[in-house]
N, C-alpha and C positions, 0 to 999 in steps of 0.2 A: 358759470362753469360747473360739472358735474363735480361727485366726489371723486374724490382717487380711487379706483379701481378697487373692487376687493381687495385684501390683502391680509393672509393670515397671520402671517410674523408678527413679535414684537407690535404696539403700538408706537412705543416711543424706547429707544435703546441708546443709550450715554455712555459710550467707550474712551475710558480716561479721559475725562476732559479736564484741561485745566484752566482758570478763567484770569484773567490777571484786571489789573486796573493801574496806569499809569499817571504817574504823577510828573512836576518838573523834578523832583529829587532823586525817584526812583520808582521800579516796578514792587507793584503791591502783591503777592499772589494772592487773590481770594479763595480759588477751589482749586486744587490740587490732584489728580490720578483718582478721578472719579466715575465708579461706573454704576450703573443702576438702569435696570430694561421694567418697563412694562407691560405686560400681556393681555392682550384683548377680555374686556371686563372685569380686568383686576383692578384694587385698588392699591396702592403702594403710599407708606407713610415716611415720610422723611421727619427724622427727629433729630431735634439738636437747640443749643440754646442760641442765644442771641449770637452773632458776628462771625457764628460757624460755616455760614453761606449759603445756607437753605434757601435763600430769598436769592442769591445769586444766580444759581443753577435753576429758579425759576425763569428767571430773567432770562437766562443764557439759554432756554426752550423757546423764549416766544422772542431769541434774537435780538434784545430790547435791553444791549447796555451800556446805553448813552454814547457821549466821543470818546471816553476816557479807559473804556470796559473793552477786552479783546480776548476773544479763543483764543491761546497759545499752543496749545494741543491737544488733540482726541477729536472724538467725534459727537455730533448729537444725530440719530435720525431720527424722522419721524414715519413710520411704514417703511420705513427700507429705505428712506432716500436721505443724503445727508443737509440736511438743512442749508450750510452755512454755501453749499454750490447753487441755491435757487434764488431767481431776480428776486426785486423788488415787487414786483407785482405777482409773483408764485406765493409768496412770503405774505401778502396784503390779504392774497385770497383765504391762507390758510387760516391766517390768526381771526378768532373771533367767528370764525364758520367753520373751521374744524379739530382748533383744539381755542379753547376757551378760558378765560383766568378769571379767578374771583378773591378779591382782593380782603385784606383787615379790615380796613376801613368801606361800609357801603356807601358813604355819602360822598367819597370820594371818584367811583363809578358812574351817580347820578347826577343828569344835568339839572338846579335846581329850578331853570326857569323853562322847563319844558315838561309837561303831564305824562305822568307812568306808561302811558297808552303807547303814547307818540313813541316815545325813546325804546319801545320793545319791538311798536311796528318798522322802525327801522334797519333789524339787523336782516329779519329775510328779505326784505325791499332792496336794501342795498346789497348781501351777498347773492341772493337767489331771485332778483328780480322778479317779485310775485306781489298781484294786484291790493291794494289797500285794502279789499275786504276779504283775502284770504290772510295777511298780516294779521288782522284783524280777527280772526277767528282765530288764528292760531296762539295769539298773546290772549284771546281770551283766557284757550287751554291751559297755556301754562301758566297763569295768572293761579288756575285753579287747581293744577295740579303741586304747587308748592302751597296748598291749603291755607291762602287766604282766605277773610271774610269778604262776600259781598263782591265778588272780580271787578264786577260792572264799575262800581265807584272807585278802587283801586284805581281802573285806567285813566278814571276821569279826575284821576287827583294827584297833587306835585309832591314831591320827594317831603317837603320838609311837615305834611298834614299827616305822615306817618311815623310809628313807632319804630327804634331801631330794629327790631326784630325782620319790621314787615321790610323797610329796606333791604334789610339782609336776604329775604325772600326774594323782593323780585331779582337784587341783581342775580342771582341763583334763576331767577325767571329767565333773566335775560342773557346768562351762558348760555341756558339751555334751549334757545329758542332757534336755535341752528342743529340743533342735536348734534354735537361734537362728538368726535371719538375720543378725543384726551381735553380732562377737566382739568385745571392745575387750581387749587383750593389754598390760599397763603393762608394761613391761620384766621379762619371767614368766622369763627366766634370767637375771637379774643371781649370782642366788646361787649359782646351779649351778656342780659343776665343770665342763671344757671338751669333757670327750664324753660328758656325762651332757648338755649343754645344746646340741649338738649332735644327739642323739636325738631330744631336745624338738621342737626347729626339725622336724626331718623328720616329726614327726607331726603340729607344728601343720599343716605344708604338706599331707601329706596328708590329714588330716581335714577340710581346706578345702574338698581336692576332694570327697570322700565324699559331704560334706552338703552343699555347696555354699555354704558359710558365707562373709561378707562379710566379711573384718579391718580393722580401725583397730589396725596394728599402733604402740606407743609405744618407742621406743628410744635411746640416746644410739650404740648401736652401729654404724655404716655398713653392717660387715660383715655384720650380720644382717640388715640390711636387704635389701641386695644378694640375698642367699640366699634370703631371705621372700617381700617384695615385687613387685607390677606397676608401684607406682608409690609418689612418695615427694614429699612436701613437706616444706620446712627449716626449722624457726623460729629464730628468736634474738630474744632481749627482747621478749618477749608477740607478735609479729607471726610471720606466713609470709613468707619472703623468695624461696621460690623452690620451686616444685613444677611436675610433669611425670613422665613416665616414666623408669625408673630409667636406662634406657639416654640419654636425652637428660641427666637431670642428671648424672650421672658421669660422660660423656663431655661434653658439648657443657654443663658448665656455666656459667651466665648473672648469679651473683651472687657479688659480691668474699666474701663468709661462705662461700658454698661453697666455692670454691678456697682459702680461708684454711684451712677446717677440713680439705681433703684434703692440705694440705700438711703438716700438723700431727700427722700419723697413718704409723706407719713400714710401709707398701708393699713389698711385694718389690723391692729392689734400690735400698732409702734403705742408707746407710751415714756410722754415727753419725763417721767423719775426713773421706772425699769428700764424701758429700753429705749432711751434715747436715741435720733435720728442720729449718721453720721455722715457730717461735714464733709465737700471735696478739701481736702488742704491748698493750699496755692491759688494762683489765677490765672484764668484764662490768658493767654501769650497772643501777645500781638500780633498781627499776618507779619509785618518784618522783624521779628523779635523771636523765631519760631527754633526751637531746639534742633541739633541736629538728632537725626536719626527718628527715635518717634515722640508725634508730638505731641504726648500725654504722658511721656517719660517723667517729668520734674512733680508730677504730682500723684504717681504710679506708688502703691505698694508693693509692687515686684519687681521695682527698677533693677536692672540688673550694668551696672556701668562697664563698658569697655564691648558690650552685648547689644544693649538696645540703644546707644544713642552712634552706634555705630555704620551703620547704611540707610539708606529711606529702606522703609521695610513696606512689601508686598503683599496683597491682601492673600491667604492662604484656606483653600477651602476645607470646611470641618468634616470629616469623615462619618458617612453613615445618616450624615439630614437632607434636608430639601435645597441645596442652593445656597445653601448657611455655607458662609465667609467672614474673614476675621483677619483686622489689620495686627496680628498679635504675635511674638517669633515665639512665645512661653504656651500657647494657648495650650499647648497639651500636657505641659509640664504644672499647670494651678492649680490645686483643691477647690472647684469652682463650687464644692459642695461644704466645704467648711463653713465651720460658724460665723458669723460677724465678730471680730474681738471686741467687746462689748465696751463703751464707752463706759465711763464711771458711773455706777446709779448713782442718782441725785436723791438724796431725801429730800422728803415735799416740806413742803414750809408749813407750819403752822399756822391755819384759817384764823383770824384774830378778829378784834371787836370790829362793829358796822363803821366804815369809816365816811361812807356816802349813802345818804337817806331820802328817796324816790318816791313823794306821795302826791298822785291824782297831776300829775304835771300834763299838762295840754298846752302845746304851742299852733295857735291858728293863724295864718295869713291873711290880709286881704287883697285881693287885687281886682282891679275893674275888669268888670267882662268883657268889655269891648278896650286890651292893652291897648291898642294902635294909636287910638282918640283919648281915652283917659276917661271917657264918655260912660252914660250908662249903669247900673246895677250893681253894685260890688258884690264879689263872692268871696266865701269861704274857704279856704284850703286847710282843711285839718291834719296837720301835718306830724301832729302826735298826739293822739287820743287816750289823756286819762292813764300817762302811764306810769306805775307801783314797782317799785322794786329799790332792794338795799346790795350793795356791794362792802363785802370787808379786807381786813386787810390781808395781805399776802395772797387774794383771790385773783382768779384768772374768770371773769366773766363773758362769756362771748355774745356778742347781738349779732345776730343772724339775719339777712333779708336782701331781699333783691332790691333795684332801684330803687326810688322814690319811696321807699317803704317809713320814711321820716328817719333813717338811722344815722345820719349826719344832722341830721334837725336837731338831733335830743344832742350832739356834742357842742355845738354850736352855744344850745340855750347853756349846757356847762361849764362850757368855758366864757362865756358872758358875753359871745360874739352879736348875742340875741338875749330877748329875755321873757321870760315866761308869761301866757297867757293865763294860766291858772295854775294851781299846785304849788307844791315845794320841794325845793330842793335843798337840802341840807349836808353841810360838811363839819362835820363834828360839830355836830347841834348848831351851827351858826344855819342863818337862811342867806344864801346867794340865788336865788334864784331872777331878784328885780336889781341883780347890783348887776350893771353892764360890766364893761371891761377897766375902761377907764375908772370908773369907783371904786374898783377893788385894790386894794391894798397889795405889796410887790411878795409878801408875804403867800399870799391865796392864789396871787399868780402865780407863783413857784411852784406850789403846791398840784395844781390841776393844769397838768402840759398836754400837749398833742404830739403822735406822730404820724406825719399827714401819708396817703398814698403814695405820692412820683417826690422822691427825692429830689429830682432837680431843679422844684419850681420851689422847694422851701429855703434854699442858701442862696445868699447873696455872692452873686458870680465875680465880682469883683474886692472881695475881703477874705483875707488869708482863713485856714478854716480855724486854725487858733485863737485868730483876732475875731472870731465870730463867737465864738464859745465864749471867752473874755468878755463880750459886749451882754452875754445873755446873766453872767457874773453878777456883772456890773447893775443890771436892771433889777437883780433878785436880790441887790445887796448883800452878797457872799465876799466874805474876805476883806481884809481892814488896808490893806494896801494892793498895789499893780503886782508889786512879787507874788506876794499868796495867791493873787488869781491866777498869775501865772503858773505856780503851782497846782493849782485845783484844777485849770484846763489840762495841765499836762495827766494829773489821775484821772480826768475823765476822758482822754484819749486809753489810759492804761484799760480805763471801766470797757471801755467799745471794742478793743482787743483792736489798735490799732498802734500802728508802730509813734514812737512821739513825734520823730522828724515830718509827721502828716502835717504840725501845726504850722509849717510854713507853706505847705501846699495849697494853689488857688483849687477851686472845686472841678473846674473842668479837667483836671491831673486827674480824677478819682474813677473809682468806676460805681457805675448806681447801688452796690452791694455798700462801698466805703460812703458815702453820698450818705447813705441811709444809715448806717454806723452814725455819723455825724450830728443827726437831727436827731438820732437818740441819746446820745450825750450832749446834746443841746436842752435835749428834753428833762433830763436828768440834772443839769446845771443846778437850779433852785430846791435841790433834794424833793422830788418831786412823790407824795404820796398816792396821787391817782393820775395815770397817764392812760390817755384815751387815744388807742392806738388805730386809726381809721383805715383798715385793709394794708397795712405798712408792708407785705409783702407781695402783691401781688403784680407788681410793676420789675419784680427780681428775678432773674433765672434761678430754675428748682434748683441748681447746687447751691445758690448763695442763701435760699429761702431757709434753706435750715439752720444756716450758720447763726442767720440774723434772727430767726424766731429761738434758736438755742439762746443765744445771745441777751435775750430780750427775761427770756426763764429766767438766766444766773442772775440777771443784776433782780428781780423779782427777789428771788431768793435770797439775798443780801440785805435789800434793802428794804423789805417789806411792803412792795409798794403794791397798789390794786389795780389790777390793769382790766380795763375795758376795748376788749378785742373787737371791733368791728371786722366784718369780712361774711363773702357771699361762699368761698369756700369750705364745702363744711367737712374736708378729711384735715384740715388743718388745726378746724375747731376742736375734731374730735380729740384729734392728738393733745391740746395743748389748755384745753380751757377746764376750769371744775364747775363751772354753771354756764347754761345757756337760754339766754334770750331768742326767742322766734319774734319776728316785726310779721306785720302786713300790711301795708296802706295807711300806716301810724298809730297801728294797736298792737299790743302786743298778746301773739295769739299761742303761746305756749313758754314758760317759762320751769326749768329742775334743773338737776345736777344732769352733768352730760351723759351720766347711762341710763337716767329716766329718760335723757330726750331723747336720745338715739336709739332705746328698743321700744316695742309697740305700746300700750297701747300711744299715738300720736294723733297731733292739732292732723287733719289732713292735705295742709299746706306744708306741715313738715315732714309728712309721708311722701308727698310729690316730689318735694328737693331732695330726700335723699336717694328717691332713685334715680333723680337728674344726676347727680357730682356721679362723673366719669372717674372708675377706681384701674389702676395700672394693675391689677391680676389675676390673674386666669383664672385662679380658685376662688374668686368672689362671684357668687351669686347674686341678681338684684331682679327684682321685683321690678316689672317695667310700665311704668304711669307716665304718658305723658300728659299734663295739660292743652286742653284746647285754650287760643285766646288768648292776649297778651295782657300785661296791669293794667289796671283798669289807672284813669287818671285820679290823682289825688280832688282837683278841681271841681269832679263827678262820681263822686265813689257810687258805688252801687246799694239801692237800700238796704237795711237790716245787714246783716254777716257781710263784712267786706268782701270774704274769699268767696260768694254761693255764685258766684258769675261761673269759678271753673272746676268747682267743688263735685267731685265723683261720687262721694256719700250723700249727697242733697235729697237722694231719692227716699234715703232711711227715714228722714226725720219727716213725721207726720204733719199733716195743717197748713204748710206751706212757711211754715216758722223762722225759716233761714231768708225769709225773702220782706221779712217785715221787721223784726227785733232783732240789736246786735245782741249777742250771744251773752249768755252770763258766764262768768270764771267762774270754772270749777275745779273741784281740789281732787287729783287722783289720788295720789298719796302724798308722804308729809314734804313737803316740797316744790309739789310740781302739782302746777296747773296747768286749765286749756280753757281756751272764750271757746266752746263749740255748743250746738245743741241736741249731737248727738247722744241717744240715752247710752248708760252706762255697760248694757248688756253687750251692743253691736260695739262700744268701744272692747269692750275682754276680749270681743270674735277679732279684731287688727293681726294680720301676721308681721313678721320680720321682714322687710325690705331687702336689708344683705343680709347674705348668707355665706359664710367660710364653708366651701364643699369639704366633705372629708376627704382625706388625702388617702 
């Protein structure tokens, strides 16, 4: 069957729709009086955090929501016609031939026992009935046009002989291989690392243009938005609160949710002592639990009672912009140009004596080449190379690196999960480096905690969260009776900023922001001097992300403790860390204080990332690098310099130097290093990555 007719209007237009999900108890409303049009080659970003329904109203486009999901009212079109009046087989043809979805997960998309080729040549075969070798020519194309290596062996290879990256590629290969008019993008890099998902972005953009494809972009990320986007609407609790043009809502925003959430998000030039981020207050309200009148009143600083929780309120157009709308009855009544009331400065803590001492540590693996048999040659996996460095107290250290970069390696060998190949590790002069877990005394255990990424897989789902905190007591040996520890869990509920009645709460009551509270005062139990924090926020929605890296600062600040920040976000790092660590392939390739590491001269692995991390504002400048090429395998590093596989400066350095010897450290100033080989002159020439336009 052909495509539908020209058609100018709208590609896809959602007039009040409201989505409900019924239970045997009662009706859930997920989405509520939602409207949002897309226009032929626009892209549109739908922003909001978890259980706000962005993934619903994906759902409710491509008709797909299960027995229990129902329109209750409004409309969806798509070109002018209303969806939910076309058969079964009108509905078959469209999806997947003319508007196409691309999911979080790519391995979820692909079939793992069928070859890349196959599973691409099947969408024109079966929408558009065309010969195997014109399929075939055409999955070549777009093999090639979402800039893989090598197309040819792509096709001829299954799902799981690729990087997640390139998965993420083809399924992108394979919306696009019916040339859709509407893309619907669920948050398609959540997984990626941050210049592998930086690549991403620039092809979804430009295969936008190519084809001229319409996006309903879905994201909790601002920054991606900003970078994607024409235009963007906000939800929170099943409604839009505010959409318009990206430049109108980021600057000239019209809804106290927007301002709350950009204050919440750390910006070039937040600073976790001066100006600290600020926390939404409250939590997110349940789909049946929902306020009357608006439903971001209870956490609103201009709640105005007997005004706003009085009617469902109407989204209300802003006077003088582009389409800009606003669920707000105050909007013109706000000082939306007022200061932030500034939260309390914090004085910094005093940097104190070295309390963890990093020399020449190397952790190598072995594993047989041929895993399957056990058969064969063993290799090497050098999973930390030779790595130096001291952390003190009251320091905020950050380790920076994309996957496999060994930056969970080195916590691992810390916390005695594993134990050291070579070097030492020292904690107040003692060597732990060959003492496993088990050998260490409850003392050094207490001392050196974790708090891991996904809260939910750390608590035991079956033990109250106070009787969990009590058992962690118990193993550190704190407290000379059951009362005291009951006491001491009760102040480290106080420590978490958590009400005390949590302690009879099982985990599944919590929400991942409390979850994660939890494991930090879990963490904290055995007065813990060096907690090694492994990405601890990145599994959070941006309003909680601040509570909990705030959170994390105070008890710092208290308690002296030295925290080793894991995370691939580096606006987070910047905000929050006084030193940083760069990883690459299990070296470490540049290490200072964070304003050595964040202005030039830079490793140029850490020049690449930070013009990957997508920044939410308009006035930021960034210098735009993408890498070719994804990490290389730890299993295979590439010889001499880890990084010269996707190294932009490679060409500088004479002799062919970067392709034979790894690099020597070398000192730019007193502080900061870099493993490079580039000479010192072409390092002075480095510009600035971001740049704050003047205003």
């Amino acid at each position: 069957m052909s495509k539908m007719a020209e058609y100018d209007g709208p590609i896809l237009e959602i007039d009040k729709l409201s989505i409900s999900f019924f239970t045997r108890l009662r009706e859930i409303p997920a989405v509520m009086d939602f409207s949002v049009s897309v226009q032929p080659g626009e892209a549109v970003g739908l922003v909001g955090e978890s259980g706000c329904g962005k993934s619903t109203v994906a759902l409710g486009v491509m008709q797909d929501l299960g027995k229990n999901g129902r329109i209750v009212g409004g409309t969806i079109k798509f070109k002018g016609r209303d969806l939910s009046e076309m058969s079964a087989e009108e509905l078959r043809d469209i999806r997947g031939n003319e508007i196409a979805m691309i999911y979080q997960e790519p391995m979820a998309s692909l079939n793992p026992a069928m070859k890349i080729g196959r599973q691409l040549m099947e969408v024109p075969m079966i929408h558009e009935s065309v010969s195997k070798e014109e399929a075939y020519a055409r999955a070549l194309e777009v093999v090639t046009d979402v800039r893989l290596p090598d197309p040819e062996r792509m096709l001829n290879s299954f799902p799981h002989q690729l990087s997640g990256g390139q998965q993420q590629r083809i399924v992108i290969a394979m919306a696009l291989m019916s040339k859709p008019s509407l893309l619907i993008l669920d948050e398609p890099t959540t997984a990626l690392d941050v210049t592998v998902e930086a690549a991403v972005v620039e092809l979804v953009k430009d295969l936008g243009k190519k084809y001229g494809t319409s996006m309903l972009f879905i994201s909790h990320n601002l920054g991606l938005v900003l970078e994607t986007c024409d235009r963007l609407c906000v939800m929170y609790s099943g409604e839009a609160v505010e959409r318009g043009s990206i430049h109108d809502v980021f600057d000239e925003m019209q809804h106290p949710y927007t301002q709350a959430l950009f204050r919440s998000i750390p910006l070039p030039g937040a600073d976790k002592n001066a100006r600290p981020l600020v926390a939404i207050p409250g939590n997110f309200p349940l789909p049946h639990e929902r306020p009357p009148g608006c439903n971001f009143g209870p956490r609103c600083d201009y709640f105005e009672e007997g005004r706003c929780d009085a009617q469902d309120i109407p989204m209300f157009p802003v006077p003088g912009n582009d389409r800009h709308h606003t669920r707000c009855l105050k909007f013109q009544e706000i000082d939306w140009n007022a200061p932030v009331t500034l939260a309390e400065q914090k004085q910094k803590g005093e940097i104190g004596k070295t309390v963890l001492k990093i020399e020449n540590l190397k952790k190598y693996y072995e594993v047989a080449a041929n895993a399957l048999f056990g058969g064969g040659e063993k290799k090497v996996v050098k999973a930390n190379e030779t790595l130096t460095f001291e952390a003190r107290e009251s320091e905020t250290l950050a380790i920076v690196g994309e996957s496999g970069c060994g930056k969970s390696t080195f916590a691992k060998v810390l916390m005695g999960l594993e134990t050291a190949t070579d070097g030492q590790i020292l904690l107040d002069n003692r060597n732990i480096e060959h003492l496993p877990i088990e050998e260490r005394d409850a003392k050094t255990i207490g001392e050196v905690q974790m708090v891991f990424q996904n809260p939910f897989d750390t608590l035991n789902p079956s033990m109250t969260v106070g009787r969990q905190i009590i058992r962690a007591l118990e193993i550190f040996g704190v407290g000379k009776s059951e009362a005291e520890r009951k006491q001491r869990m009760l102040e480290l509920l106080d420590l978490v900023k958590l009400p005390r009645a949590f302690a009879d709460r099982m985990p599944r009551q919590l929400s991942g922001g409390q979850k994660q509270r939890v494991g930090i005062a879990r963490a904290f139990a055995g007065d813990a001097r060096i907690v090694v924090a492994d990405e601890p926020v990145s599994a959070l929605d941006v309003s909680v992300q601040a509570a909990v890296t705030d959170l994390l600062m105070e008890i710092q600040r208290e308690h002296k403790t030295t925290l080793l920040f894991i995370s691939h976000d580096l606006s987070i790092v910047r905000y929050l860390s006084d030193r940083v660590m760069v990883m690459y392939l299990g070296h470490v390739v540049e290490l200072g204080t964070t304003d050595q590491v964040f202005s030039p001269p830079y490793h140029p692995y850490t020049e690449a990332l930070l013009s990957a991390v997508p920044i939410a504002d308009t006035s930021v400048e960034k210098k735009h690098i993408v890498l070719d090429g994804d990490i290389p395998s730890a299993m295979d590093p590439p010889p001499g310099c880890p990084f010269q596989t996707r190294c932009r400066w490679k060409s500088e350095v004479p002799g062919g130097l970067c392709d034979t010897e790894v690099p020597p450290v070398k000192t730019l100033s007193e502080g900061h290093q870099i493993k490079c080989h580039l000479a010192d002159d072409i390092l002075a020439r480095m510009e600035p990555v971001i740049k704050i336009a003047a205003e």
